[in-house]
PLY file of the C-alpha trace (Angstrom):
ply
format ascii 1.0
element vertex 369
property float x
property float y
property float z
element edge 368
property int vertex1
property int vertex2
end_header
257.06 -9.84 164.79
253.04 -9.98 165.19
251.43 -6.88 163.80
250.44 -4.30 166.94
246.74 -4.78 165.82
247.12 -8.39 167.28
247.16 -7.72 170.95
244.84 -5.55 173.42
243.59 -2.86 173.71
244.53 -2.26 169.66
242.76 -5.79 168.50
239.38 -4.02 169.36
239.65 -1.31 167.64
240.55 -2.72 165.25
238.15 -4.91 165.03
235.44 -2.43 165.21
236.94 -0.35 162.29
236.97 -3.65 160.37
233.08 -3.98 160.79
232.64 0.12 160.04
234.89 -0.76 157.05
233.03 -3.87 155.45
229.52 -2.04 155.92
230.87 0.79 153.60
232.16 -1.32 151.53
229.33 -3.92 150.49
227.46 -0.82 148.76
230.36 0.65 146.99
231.30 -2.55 145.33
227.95 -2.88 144.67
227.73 0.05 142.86
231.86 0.20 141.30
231.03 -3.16 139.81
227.62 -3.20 138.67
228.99 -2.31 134.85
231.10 -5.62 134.15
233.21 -3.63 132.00
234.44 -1.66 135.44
234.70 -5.41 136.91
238.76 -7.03 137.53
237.10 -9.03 134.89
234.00 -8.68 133.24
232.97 -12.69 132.92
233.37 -12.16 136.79
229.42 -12.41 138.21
228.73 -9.33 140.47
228.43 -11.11 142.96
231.90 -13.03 142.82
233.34 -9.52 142.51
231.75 -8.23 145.90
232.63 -11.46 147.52
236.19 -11.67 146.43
236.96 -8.36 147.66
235.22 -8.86 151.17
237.26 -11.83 151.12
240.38 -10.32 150.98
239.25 -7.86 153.65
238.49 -10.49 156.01
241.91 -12.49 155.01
243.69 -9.22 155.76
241.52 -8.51 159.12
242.86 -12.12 160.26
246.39 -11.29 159.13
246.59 -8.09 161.21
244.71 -9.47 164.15
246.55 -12.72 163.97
243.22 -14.38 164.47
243.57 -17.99 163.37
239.89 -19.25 163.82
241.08 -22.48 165.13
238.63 -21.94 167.93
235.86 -21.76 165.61
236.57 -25.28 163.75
237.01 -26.70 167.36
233.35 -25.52 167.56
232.13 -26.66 164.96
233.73 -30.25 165.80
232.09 -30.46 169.31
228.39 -29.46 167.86
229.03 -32.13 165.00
228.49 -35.18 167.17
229.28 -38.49 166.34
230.47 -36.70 162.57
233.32 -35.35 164.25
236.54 -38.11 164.68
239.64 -37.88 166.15
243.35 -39.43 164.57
245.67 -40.74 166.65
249.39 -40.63 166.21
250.74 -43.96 164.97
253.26 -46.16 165.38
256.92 -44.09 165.56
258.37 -45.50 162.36
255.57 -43.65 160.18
257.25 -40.63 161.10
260.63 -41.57 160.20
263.03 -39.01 158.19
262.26 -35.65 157.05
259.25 -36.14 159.16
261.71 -37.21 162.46
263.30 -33.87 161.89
262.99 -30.92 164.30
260.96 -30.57 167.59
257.91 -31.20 166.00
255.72 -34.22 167.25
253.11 -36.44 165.96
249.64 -35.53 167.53
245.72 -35.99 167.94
243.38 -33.64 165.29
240.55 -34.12 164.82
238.21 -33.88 161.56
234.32 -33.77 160.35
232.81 -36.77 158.67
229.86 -36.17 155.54
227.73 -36.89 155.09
227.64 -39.23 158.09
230.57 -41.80 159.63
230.94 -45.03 158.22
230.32 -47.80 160.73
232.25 -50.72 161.67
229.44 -52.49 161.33
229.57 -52.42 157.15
231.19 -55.24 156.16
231.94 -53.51 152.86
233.19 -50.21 153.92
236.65 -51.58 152.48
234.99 -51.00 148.88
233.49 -47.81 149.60
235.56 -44.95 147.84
236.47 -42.07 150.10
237.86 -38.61 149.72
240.05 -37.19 152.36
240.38 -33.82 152.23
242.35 -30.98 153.98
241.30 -27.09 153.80
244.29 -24.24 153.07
245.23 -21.08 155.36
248.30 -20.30 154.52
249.69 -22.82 157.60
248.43 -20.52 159.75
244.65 -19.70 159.26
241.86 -22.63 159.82
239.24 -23.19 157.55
237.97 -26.93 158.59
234.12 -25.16 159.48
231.94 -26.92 159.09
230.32 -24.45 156.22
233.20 -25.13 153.91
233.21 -29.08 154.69
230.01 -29.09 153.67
230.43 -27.12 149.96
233.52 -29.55 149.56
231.99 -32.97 150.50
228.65 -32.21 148.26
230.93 -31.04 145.29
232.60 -34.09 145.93
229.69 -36.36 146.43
227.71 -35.10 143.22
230.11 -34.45 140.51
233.05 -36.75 141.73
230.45 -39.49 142.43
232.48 -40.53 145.85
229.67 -41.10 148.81
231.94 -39.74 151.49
234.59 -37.40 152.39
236.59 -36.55 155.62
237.10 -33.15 155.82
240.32 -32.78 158.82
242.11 -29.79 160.32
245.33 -30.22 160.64
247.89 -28.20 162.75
248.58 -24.36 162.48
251.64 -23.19 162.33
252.17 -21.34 165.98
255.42 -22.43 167.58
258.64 -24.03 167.23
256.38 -27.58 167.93
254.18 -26.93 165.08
256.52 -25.45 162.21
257.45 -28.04 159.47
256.96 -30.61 159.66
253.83 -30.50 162.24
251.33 -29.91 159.41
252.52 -33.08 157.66
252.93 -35.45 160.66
249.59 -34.37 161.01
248.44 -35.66 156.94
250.25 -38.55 157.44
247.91 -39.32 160.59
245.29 -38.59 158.93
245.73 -41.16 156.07
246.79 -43.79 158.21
243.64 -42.84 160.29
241.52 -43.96 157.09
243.20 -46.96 156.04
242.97 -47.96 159.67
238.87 -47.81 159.00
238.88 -51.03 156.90
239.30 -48.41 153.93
241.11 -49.99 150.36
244.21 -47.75 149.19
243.07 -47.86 145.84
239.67 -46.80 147.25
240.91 -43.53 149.02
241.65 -40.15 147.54
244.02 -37.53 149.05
243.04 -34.03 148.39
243.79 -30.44 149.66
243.56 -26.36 148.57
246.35 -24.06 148.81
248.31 -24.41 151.80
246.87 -27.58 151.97
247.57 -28.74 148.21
251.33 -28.06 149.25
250.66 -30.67 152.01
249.32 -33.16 149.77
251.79 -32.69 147.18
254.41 -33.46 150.14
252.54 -36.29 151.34
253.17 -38.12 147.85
256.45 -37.34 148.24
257.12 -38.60 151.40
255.11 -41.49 150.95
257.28 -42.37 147.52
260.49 -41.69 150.09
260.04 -43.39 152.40
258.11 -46.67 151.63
256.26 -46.51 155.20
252.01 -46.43 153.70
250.34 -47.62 150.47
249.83 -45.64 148.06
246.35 -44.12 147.47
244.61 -43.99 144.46
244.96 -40.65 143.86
245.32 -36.69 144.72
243.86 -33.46 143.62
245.32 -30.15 144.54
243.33 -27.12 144.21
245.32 -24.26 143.71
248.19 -25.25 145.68
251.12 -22.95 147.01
253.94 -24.26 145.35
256.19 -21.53 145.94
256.88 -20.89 149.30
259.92 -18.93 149.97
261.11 -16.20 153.21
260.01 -13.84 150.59
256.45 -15.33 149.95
254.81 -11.43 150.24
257.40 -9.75 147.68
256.60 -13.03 145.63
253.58 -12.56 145.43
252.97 -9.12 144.47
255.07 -9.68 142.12
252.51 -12.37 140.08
249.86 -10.86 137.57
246.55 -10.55 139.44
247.75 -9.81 142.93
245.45 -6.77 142.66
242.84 -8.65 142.23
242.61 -11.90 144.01
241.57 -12.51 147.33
245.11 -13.80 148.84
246.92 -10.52 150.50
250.86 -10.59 150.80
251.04 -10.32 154.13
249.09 -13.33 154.97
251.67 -15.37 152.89
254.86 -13.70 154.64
253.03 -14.29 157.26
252.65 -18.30 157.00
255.97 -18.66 155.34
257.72 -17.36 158.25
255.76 -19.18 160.64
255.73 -22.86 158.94
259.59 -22.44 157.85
261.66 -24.45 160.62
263.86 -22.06 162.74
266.67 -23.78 161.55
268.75 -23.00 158.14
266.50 -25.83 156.08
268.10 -28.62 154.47
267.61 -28.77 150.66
265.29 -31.62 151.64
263.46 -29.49 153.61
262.87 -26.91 151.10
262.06 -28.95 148.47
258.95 -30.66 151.00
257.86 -27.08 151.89
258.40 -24.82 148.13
258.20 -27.88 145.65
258.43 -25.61 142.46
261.38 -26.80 140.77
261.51 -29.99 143.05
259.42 -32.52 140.82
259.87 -36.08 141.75
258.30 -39.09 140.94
254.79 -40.06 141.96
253.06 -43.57 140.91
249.82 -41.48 142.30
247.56 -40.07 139.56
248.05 -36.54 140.49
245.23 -33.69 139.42
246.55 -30.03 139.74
243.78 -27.58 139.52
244.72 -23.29 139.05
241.81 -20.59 137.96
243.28 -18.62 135.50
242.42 -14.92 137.42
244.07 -16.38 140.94
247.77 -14.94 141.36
249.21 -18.56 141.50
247.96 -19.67 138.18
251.61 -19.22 136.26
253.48 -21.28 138.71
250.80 -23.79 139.52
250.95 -24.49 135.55
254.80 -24.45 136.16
254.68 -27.23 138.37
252.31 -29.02 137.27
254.90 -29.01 133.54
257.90 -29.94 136.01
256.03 -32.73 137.41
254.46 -34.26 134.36
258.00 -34.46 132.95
259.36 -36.60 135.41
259.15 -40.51 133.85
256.63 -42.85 135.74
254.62 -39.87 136.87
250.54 -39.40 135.59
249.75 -35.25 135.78
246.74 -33.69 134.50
246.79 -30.13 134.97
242.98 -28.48 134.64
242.78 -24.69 133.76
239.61 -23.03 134.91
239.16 -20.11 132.41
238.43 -17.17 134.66
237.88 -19.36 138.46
239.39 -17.61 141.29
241.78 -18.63 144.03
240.39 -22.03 145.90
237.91 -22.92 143.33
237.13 -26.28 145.80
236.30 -23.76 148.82
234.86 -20.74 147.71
232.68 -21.86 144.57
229.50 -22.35 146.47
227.15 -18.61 145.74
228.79 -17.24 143.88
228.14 -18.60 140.26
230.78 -20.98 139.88
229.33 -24.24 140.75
229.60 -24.80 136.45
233.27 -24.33 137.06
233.74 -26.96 140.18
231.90 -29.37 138.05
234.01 -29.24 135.20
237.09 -29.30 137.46
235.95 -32.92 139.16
234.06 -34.79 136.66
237.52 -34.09 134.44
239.50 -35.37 138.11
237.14 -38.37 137.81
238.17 -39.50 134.45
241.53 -38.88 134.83
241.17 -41.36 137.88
239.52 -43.86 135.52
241.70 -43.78 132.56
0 1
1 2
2 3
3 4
4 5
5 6
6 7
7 8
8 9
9 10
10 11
11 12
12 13
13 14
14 15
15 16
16 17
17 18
18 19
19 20
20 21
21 22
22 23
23 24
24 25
25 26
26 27
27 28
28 29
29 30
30 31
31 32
32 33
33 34
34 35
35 36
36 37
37 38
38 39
39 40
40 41
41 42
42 43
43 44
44 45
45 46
46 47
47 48
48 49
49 50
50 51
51 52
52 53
53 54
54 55
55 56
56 57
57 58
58 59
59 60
60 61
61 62
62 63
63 64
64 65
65 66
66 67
67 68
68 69
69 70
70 71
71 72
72 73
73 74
74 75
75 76
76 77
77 78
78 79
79 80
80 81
81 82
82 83
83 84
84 85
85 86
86 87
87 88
88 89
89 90
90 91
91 92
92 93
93 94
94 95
95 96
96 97
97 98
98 99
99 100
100 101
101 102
102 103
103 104
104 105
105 106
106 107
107 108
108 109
109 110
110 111
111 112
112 113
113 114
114 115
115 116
116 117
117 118
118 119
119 120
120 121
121 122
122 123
123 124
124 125
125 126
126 127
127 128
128 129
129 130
130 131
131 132
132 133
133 134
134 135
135 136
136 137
137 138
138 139
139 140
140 141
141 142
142 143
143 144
144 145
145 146
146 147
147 148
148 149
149 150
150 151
151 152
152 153
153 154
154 155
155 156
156 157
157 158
158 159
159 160
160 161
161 162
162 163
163 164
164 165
165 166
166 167
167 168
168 169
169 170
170 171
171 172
172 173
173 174
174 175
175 176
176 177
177 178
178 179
179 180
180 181
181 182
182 183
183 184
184 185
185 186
186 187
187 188
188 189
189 190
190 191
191 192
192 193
193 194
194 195
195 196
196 197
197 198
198 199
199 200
200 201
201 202
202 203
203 204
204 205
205 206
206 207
207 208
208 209
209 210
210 211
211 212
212 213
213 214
214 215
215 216
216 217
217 218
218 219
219 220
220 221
221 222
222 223
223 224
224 225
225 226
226 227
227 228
228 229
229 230
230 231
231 232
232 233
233 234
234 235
235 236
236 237
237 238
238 239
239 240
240 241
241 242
242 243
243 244
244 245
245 246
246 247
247 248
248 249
249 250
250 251
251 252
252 253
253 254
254 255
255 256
256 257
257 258
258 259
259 260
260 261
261 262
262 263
263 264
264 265
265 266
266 267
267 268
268 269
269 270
270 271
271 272
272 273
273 274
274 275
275 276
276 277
277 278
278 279
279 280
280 281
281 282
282 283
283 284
284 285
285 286
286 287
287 288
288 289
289 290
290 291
291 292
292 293
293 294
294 295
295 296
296 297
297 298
298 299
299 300
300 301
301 302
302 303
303 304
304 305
305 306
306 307
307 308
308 309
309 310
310 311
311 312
312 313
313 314
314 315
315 316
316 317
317 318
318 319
319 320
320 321
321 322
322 323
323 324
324 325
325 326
326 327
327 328
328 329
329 330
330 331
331 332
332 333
333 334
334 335
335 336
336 337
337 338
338 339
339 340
340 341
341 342
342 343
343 344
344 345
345 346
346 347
347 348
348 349
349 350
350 351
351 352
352 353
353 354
354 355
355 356
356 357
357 358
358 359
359 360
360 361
361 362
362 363
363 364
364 365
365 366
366 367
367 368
């Protein structure tokens, strides 16, 4: 049931308490965190402490309002010109099993090119690496703006040394149409969307953060099931939500640093109820949606990224042990001492550029070993 705050006249004032709220708040953190020893943790920067905590203000202000910001990233699209590219559904048989399941149906999204789209014109755009990335939101919360595309693709561009990235938006979870599996019809158009650029399999790179990171960890999977696309040449997942259960909130709070990271229970109750089909899932289905203790085999290098503070941390490095178990499959599993939730996303001002460097120049050797 949405929160009351969602709907009118209750959003507003809500909204406007929210403002009051964050004004207060920007000094007091200020001030409660300016000794690091008074800091969640004191290699935290001040300024990553103040930002984290707004953060999960705002992530709780979205949760209550049930404001999804998909209306903002469809913005952003439209002022982003010829950079901004829609997918089109594919052929049927791409979408065949666990993806032919439910009312869910393939559909157009749309996505932001950087640092410019390659044209049809370059005879050797089939050589060109790529990344295609996809932002997290707990299924239901968009973050394909252009402000985040932009930290992503330079990250990417300077320390992963790939010249181009597609940063897309997939579905939110909303309805019965878009539960599971919307979201991954939607991935799966994506990547079909690149290879049907001229783009080389062993040229293209899959990645995604949270929410998102469970996406591309299903996308492997699906793509090992069911035989339909190439394989690309490999994935990173930045602290992806692996464990996705009815209970996700309780879940949750129970993991060490729930205090103090920026993710808020609600939001994940929140998305697990909505991306969950309304249907009793089939063990199939739960193992695509919650794939801790679900490993399978991938021939796709896979990195799997966690920041030792973020709440996920202990069953990211879970999965990431389940999966490299699994004969025939390559895992590297990166720890970032002290990096918060969504290093990928949220590095950018707040002193932990350092930290996203590490984490991709040790993806891009793992790719070339």
């Amino acid at each position: 049931m949405a929160p009351v705050w969602s709907k009118q006249p209750f959003k507003a004032i809500f909204i406007v308490f929210h403002g009051f709220q964050a004004l207060v708040m920007v000094p007091w953190l200020l001030v409660r965190n300016a000794p690091k020893s008074a800091r969640p943790f004191p290699e935290w920067s001040l300024k990553l402490c103040v930002v984290n905590a707004l953060s999960r203000q705002l992530l709780l202000y979205q949760t209550q309002t049930r404001s999804n910001s998909m209306s903002d990233v469809l913005t952003d699209q439209k002022k982003a010109g010829e950079r901004h590219a829609l997918a089109k559904p594919a052929q049927a048989d791409l979408y065949s099993g666990i993806l032919a399941s439910g009312v869910a149906k393939p559909a157009e999204v749309g996505g932001l090119w950087y640092p410019a789209p390659p044209r049809e014109a370059l005879p050797d755009v089939g050589n060109e690496r790529v990344v295609l990335h996809f932002p997290g939101g707990a299924f239901v919360l968009a973050f394909g703006l252009e402000m985040y595309g932009k930290a992503v693709s330079a990250a990417i561009s300077k320390y992963l040394k790939v010249p181009r990235t597609f940063f897309a938006q997939y579905r939110l979870a909303a309805d019965a149409e878009t539960r599971f599996p919307a979201a991954l019809q939607d991935i799966v158009t994506f990547y079909n969307y690149i290879l049907s650029l001229g783009y080389k399999p062993d040229n293209i790179i899959v990645s995604g953060d949270s929410a998102a990171g469970n996406l591309i960890i299903a996308l492997l999977r699906y793509l090992e099931d069911s035989n339909s696309l190439p394989l690309p040449a490999g994935a990173m997942v930045w602290s992806p939500w692996v464990h996705v259960t009815s209970h996700a909130g309780a879940d949750y709070k129970a993991c060490r640093n729930s205090a103090t990271d920026c993710l808020v229970p609600t939001l994940l109750q929140w998305g697990a109820e909505a991306y969950y089909p309304e249907h009793q899932p089939t063990a199939e289905e739960v193992a695509y949606i919650s794939p801790l203790h679900h490993p399978y085999r991938t021939r796709v290098p896979l990195f799997i990224q966690a920041g030792t503070t973020e709440a996920f941390f202990d069953t990211i490095g879970e999965f990431a042990t389940e999966m490299d178990k699994v004969d025939g499959s390559r895992v590297r599993f990166h720890r970032t001492d002290f990096g918060t939730h969504d290093l990928i996303l949220t590095y950018d001002g707040v002193g932990l550029e350092g930290k996203v460097e590490s984490a991709l120049r040790d993806a891009s050797g793992f790719f070339e070993q």
